[in-house]
LOKELUM-351102 format. One line per field, with one value per residue (C-alpha): residue number from 0; x negated, y negated, z. Coordinates in steps of 0.2 Angstrom, whole numbers, plus 5000, padded with zeros to 4 digits. Layout:
k: [NUM, ...] $
px: [X, ...] $
py: [Y, ...] $
pz: [Z, ...] $
END
This chain:
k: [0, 1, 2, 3, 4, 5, 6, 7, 8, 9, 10, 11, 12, 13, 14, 15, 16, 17, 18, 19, 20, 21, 22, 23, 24, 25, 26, 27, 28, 29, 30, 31, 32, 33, 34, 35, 36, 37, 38, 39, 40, 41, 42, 43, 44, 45, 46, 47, 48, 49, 50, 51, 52, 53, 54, 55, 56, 57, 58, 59, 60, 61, 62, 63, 64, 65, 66, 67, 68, 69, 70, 71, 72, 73, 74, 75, 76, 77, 78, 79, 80, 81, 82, 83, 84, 85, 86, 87, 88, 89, 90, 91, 92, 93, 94, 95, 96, 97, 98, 99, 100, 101, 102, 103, 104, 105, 106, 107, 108, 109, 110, 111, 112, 113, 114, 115, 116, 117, 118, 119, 120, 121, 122, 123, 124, 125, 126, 127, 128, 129, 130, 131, 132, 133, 134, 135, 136, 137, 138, 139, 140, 141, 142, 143, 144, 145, 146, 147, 148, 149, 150, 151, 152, 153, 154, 155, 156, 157, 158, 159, 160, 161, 162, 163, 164, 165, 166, 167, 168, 169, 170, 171, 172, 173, 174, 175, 176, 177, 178, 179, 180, 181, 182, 183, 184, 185, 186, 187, 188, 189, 190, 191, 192, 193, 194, 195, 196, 197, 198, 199, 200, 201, 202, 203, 204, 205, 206, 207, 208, 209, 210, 211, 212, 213, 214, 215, 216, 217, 218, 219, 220, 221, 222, 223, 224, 225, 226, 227, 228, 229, 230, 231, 232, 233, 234, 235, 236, 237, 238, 239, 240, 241, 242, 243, 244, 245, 246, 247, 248, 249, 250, 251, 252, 253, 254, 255, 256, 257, 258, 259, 260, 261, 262, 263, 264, 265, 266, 267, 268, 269, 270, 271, 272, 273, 274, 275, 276, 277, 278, 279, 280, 281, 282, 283, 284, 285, 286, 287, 288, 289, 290, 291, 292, 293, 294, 295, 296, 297, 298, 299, 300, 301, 302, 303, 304, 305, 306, 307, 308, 309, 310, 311, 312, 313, 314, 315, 316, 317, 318, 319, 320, 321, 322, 323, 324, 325, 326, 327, 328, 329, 330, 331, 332, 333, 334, 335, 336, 337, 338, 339, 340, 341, 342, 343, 344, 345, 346, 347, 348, 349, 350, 351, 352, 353, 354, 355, 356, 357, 358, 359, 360, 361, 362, 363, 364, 365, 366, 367, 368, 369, 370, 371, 372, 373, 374, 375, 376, 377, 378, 379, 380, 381, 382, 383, 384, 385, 386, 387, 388, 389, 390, 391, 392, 393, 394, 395, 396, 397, 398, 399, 400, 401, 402, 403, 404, 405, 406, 407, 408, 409, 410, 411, 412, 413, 414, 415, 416, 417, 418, 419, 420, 421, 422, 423, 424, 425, 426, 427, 428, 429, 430, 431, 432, 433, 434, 435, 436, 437, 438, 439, 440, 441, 442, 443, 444, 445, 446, 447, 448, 449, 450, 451, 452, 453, 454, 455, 456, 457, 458, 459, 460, 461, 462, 463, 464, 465, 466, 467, 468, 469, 470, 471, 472, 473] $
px: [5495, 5479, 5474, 5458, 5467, 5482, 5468, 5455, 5475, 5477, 5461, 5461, 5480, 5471, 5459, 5469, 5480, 5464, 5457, 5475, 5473, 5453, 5456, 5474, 5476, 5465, 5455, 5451, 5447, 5435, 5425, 5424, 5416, 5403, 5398, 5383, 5380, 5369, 5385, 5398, 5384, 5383, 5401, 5403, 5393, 5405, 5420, 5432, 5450, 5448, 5456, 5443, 5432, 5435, 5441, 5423, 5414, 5422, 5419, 5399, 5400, 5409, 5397, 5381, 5386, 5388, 5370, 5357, 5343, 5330, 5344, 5347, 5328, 5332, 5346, 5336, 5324, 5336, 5342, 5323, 5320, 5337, 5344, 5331, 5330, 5331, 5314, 5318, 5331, 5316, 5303, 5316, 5320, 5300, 5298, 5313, 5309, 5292, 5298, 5312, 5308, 5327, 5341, 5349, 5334, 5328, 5347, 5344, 5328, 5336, 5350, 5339, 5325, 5339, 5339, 5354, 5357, 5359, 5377, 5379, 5380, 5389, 5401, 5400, 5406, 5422, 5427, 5437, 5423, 5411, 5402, 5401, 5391, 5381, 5373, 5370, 5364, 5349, 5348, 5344, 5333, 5323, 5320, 5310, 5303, 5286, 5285, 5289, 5284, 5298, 5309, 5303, 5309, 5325, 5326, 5323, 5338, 5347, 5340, 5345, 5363, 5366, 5359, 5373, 5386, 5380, 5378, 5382, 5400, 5408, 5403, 5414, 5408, 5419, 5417, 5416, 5423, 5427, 5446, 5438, 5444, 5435, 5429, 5420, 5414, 5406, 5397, 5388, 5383, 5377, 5367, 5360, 5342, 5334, 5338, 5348, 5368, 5367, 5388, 5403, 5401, 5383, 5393, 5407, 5394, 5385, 5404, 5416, 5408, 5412, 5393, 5391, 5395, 5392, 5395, 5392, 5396, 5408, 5410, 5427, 5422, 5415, 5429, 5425, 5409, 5397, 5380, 5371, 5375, 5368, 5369, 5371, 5366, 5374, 5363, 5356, 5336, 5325, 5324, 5304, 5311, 5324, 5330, 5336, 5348, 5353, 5350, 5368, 5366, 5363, 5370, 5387, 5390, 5405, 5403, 5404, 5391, 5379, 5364, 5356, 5361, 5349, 5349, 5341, 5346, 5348, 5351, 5356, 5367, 5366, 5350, 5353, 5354, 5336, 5327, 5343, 5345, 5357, 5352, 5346, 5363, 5368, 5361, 5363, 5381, 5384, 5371, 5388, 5401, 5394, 5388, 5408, 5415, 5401, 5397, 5385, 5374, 5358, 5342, 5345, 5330, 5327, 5320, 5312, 5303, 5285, 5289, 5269, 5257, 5253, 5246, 5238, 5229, 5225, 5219, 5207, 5202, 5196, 5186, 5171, 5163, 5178, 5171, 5188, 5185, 5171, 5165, 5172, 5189, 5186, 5185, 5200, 5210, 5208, 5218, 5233, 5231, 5236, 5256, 5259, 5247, 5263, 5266, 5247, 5246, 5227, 5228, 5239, 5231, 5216, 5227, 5235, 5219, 5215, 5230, 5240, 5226, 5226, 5243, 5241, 5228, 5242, 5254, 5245, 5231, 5232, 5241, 5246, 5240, 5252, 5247, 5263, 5265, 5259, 5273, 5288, 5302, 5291, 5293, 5311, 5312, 5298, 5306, 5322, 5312, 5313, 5294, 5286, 5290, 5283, 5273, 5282, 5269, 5280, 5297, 5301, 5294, 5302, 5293, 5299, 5292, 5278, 5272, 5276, 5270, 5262, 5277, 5275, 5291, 5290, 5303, 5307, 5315, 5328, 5328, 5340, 5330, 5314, 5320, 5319, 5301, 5297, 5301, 5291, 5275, 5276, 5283, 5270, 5255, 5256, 5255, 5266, 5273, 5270, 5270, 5258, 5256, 5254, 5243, 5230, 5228, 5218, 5203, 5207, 5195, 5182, 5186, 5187, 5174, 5162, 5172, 5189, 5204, 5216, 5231, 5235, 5251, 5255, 5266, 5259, 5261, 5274, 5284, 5285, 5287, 5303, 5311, 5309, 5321, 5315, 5297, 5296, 5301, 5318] $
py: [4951, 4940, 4926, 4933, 4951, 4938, 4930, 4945, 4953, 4936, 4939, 4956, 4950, 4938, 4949, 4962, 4952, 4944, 4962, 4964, 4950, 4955, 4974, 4977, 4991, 5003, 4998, 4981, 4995, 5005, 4990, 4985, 5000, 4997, 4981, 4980, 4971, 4958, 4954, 4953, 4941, 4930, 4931, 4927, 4912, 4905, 4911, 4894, 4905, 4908, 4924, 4930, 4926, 4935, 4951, 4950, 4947, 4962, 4973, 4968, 4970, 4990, 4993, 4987, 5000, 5014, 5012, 5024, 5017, 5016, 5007, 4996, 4990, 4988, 4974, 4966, 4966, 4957, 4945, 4939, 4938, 4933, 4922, 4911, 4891, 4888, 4883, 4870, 4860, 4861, 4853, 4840, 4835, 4835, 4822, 4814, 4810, 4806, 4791, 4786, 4789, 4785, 4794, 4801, 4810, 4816, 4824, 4830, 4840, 4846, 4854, 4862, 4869, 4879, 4898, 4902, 4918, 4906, 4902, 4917, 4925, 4910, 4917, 4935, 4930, 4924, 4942, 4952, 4957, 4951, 4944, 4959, 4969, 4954, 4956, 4973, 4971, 4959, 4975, 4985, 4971, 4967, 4987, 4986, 4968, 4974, 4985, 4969, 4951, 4944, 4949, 4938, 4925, 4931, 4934, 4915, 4912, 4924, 4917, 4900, 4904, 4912, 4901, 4889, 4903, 4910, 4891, 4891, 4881, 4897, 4908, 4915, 4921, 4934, 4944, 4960, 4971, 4988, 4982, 4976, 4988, 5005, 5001, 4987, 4995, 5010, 4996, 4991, 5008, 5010, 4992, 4992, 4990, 4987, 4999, 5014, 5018, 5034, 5038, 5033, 5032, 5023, 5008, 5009, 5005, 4991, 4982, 4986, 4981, 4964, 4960, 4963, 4953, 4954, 4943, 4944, 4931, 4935, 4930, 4926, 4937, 4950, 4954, 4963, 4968, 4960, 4948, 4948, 4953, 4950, 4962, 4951, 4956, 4945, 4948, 4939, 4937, 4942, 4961, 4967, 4981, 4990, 5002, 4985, 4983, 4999, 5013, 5020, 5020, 5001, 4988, 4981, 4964, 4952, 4941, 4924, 4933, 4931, 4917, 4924, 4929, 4939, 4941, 4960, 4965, 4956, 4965, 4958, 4969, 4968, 4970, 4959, 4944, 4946, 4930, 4920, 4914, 4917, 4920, 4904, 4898, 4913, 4911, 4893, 4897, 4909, 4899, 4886, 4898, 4907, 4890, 4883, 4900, 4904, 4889, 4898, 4903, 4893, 4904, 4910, 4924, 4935, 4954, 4958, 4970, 4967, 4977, 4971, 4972, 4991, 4988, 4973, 4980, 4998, 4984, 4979, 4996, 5004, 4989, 4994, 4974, 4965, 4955, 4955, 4970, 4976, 4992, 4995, 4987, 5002, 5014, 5010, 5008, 5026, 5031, 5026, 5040, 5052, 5050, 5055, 5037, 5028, 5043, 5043, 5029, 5027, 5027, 5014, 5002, 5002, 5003, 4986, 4977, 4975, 4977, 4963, 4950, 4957, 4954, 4936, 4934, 4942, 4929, 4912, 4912, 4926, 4917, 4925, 4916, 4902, 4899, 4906, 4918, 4938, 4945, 4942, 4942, 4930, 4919, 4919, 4915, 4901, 4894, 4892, 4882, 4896, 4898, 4914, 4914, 4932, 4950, 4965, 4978, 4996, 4986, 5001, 5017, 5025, 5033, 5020, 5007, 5016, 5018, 4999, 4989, 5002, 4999, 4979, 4969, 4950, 4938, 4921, 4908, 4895, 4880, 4869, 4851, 4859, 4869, 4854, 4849, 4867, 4870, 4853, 4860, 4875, 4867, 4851, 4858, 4877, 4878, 4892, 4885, 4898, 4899, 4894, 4914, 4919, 4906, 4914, 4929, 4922, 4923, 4941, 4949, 4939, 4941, 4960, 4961, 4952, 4965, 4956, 4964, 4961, 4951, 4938, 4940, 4958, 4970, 4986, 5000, 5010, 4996, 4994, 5015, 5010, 4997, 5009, 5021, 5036, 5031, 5039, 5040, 5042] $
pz: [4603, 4609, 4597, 4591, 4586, 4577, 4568, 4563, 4556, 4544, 4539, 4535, 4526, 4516, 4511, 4503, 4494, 4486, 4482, 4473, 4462, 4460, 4455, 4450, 4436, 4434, 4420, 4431, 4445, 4435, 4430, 4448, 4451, 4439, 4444, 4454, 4471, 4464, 4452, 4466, 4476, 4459, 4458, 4477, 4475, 4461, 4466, 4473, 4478, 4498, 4496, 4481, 4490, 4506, 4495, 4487, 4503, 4510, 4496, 4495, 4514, 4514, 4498, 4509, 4523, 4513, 4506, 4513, 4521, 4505, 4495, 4510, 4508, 4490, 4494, 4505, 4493, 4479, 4490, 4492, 4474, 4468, 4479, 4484, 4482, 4463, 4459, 4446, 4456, 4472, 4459, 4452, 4470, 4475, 4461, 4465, 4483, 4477, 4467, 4480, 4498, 4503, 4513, 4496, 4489, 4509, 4508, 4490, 4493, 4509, 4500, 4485, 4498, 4506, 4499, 4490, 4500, 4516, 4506, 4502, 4522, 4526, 4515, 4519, 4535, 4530, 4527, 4543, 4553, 4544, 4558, 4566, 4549, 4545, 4565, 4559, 4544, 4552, 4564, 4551, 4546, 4560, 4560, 4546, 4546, 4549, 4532, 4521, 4524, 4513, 4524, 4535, 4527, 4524, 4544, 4544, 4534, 4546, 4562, 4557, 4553, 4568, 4580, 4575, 4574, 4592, 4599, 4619, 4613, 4605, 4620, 4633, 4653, 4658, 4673, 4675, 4687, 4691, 4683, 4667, 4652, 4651, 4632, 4636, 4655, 4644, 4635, 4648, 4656, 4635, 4635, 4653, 4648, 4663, 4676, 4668, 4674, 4675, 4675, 4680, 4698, 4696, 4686, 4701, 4715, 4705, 4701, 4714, 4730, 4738, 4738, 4719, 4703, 4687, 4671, 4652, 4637, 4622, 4606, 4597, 4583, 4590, 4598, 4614, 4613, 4625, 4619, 4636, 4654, 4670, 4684, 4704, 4720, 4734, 4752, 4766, 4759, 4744, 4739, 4738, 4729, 4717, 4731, 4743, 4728, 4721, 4735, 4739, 4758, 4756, 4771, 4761, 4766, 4765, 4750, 4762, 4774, 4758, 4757, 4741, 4724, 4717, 4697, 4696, 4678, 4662, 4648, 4629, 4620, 4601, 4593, 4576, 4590, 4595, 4597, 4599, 4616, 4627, 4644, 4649, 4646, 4653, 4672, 4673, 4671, 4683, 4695, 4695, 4696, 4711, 4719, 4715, 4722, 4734, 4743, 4757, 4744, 4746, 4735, 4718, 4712, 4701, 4705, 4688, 4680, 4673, 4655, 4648, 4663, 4660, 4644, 4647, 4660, 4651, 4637, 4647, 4659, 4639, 4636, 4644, 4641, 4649, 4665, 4672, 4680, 4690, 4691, 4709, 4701, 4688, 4700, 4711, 4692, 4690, 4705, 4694, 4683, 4695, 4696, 4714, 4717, 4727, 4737, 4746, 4758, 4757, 4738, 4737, 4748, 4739, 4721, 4731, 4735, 4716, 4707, 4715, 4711, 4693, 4691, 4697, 4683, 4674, 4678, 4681, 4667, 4654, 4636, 4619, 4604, 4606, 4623, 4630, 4643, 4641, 4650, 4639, 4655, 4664, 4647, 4648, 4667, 4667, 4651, 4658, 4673, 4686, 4698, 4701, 4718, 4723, 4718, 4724, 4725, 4725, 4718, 4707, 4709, 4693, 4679, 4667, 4678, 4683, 4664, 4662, 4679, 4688, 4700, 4700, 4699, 4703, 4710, 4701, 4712, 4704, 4714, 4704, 4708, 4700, 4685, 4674, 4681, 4680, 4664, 4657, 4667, 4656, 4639, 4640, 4650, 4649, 4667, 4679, 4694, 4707, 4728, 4735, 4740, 4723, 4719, 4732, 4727, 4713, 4723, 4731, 4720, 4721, 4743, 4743, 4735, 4749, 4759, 4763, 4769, 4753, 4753, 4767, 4773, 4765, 4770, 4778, 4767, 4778, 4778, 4759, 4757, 4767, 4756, 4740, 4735, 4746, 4744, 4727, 4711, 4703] $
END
């Protein structure tokens, strides 16, 4: 028996004997019943015997499950107008810190600030599993956040709790292989978000070759199910394009023979976990346990997807005022309506010529409202101090890629000196750290325009058709 299945068993021990002592007899039964799950929370909240109060914890949580999804709201709803800060303790302290402006009364106002429901998850995940239905119950959540603004702030309360309990110290990297467990293998063909698994055999050719790794972290009490995952390509230079990684008739190489690792899908797992952070602990980790294992491998890159430019760009194409775009730019945009666009060499020359400098725009100057970048992979990447090192023009030629990127994916280069540098330049400045390549093509609208030739240094297009995945789209 593995440690975390003899503890999740104490648990589950502990937690019936408690629901002994709780509703033993039937009248005690009935009147448990009746009780409603704003009582069990009150009760909850007071209760002092550990195994009470993992049996009420578990009852609150099996009751919570069982609600339909209107009643769900209406839990959420209580726990926002129950179980918030008591307001009278919040005022005392105010005053209190207000007259003495020491340690005691900074720790005082602290402690009365905090919602009482933030207790109350802390101790709804004492019960067995409890970890497990609380990230499902902010699922549930976070899939109706946007109908509600109070449950923004009980996301708040969620967010913060597990950002401790999913801190980088209670992780585990595992690898995964084509020996790994078939449960947890059919979890990642279910949470591959990035580039679909399409079966069995599809998962066997991305794990069980020599030139392919792949790694995910755990959680001691989520037992085996996977919080984020990242697909490796081991090769001898940068991939332009999905199809060098993933085609079937792909060159297999010997592991030593390899002088990249290329990073070409990351995919997090749980959705109650979104906006805790994993994968930048995530690749930095791997980046040393290939580095340890791998010693000839000298470029670590990413080939990522491009999941916002599509509607940035259709953004700007129905604004008939933007000056981003000139009316010849307007004109050659309305070749990507036709689907078949990648498959017409003349097309997609001319598609190239503007889009790529677009998508530098894209890149290098366009900011949300926080003055972060647009494209939310390219936050994650240039956060963690990775350089956007290259623009792929035709990297994936699938219709889910051609809806999102117009078939743009980008390479992000980790060079381990800079990441640090990198990552200040973005944090302090705003500033992307790009090539010098990408940097130029800044100006290639403005040099087509005068009647240039496009991008310096670019690939002809029957070159790039080769590299895909038959040149179309999958």
């Amino acid at each position: 028996m593995s440690e975390a299945s003899f503890f999740t068993d104490m648990l589950q021990s502990i937690t019936d004997r408690g629901r002994q002592l709780l509703f033993s007899g039937s009248r005690t039964t009935q009147v448990a019943a009746e009780v409603d799950l704003q009582t069990l929370c009150e009760m909850l909240l007071s209760s002092r015997g550990e195994a009470s109060s993992m049996a009420l914890a578990a009852e609150i949580l099996e009751r919570w499950g069982a609600l339909e999804s209107e009643d769900a709201q209406k839990f959420f709803h209580m726990l926002h107008e129950k179980f918030g800060p008591e307001m009278s303790k919040l005022d005392q302290s105010i005053e209190n810190y207000r007259a003495e402006k020491n340690s005691a009364a900074i720790i005082a106002l602290h402690q009365a600030a905090e919602p009482r429901r933030q207790e109350l998850l802390r101790r709804l995940n004492h019960a067995p599993n409890g970890t497990a239905k609380l990230v499902r119950m902010r699922q549930q959540l976070l899939a109706s956040k946007e109908q509600s603004t109070e449950n923004h702030a009980l996301d708040a309360d969620f967010a913060h709790l597990f950002g401790s309990w999913f801190n980088r110290g209670f992780l585990t990297l595992r690898p995964i292989d084509w020996s790994t467990p078939a449960h947890i293998l059919e979890k990642i063909i279910k949470y591959e978000a990035v580039h679909e698994i399409a079966g069995w055999e599809e998962l066997r050719r991305r794990l069980a070759p020599a030139d392919r790794r792949c790694f995910a972290f755990f959680h001691p009490r989520l037992a085996d199910e996977p919080l984020v995952f990242v697909e490796v390509a081991l090769t001898r230079s940068v991939p332009r394009a999905i199809g060098d990684v993933l085609d079937e008739g792909r060159e297999q190489i010997n592991a030593d023979q390899a002088t990249t690792a290329v990073f070409y899908s990351i995919s997090n797992c749980q959705d109650g976990l979104r906006g805790i952070s994993f994968g930048n602990f995530l690749i930095k980790q791997v980046v040393e346990d290939l580095r340890r294992d791998l010693p000839g491998l000298k470029n670590f890159v990413t080939l990522s997807p491009v999941p916002g430019f599509g509607r940035w760009l259709a953004k700007a194409r129905a604004s008939a005022t933007d000056p981003l775009l000139s009316e010849a730019d307007r004109e050659t945009l309305m070749l990507l309506d036709d689907p078949t666009w990648p498959d017409k060499e003349s097309t997609a020359v001319e598609v190239e010529r503007v889009l790529l400098p677009l998508a530098a725009r894209y890149f290098l100057i366009e900011r949300t409202l926080e003055g972060r970048p647009v494209d939310p992979v390219a936050r994650f990447h240039l956060g963690n101090g990775a350089r956007l090192e290259r623009l792929n023009f035709l990297g994936d030629c699938s219709t889910k890629a051609m809806q999102q990127a117009h078939c743009l994916m980008v390479n992000y280069l980790y060079k381990l000196d800079d990441i640090v540098a990198n990552h200040e330049a973005l944090a302090q400045r705003g500033e992307v750290i790009a090539s010098p390549a990408v940097k130029s093509l800044l100006n290639q609208n403005d040099e087509s325009r005068r009647g240039g030739n496009g991008q310096k240094g670019a690939r002809p297009f029957a070159q790039i058709m080769n590299s895909t995945l038959g040149g179309g789209r999958k």
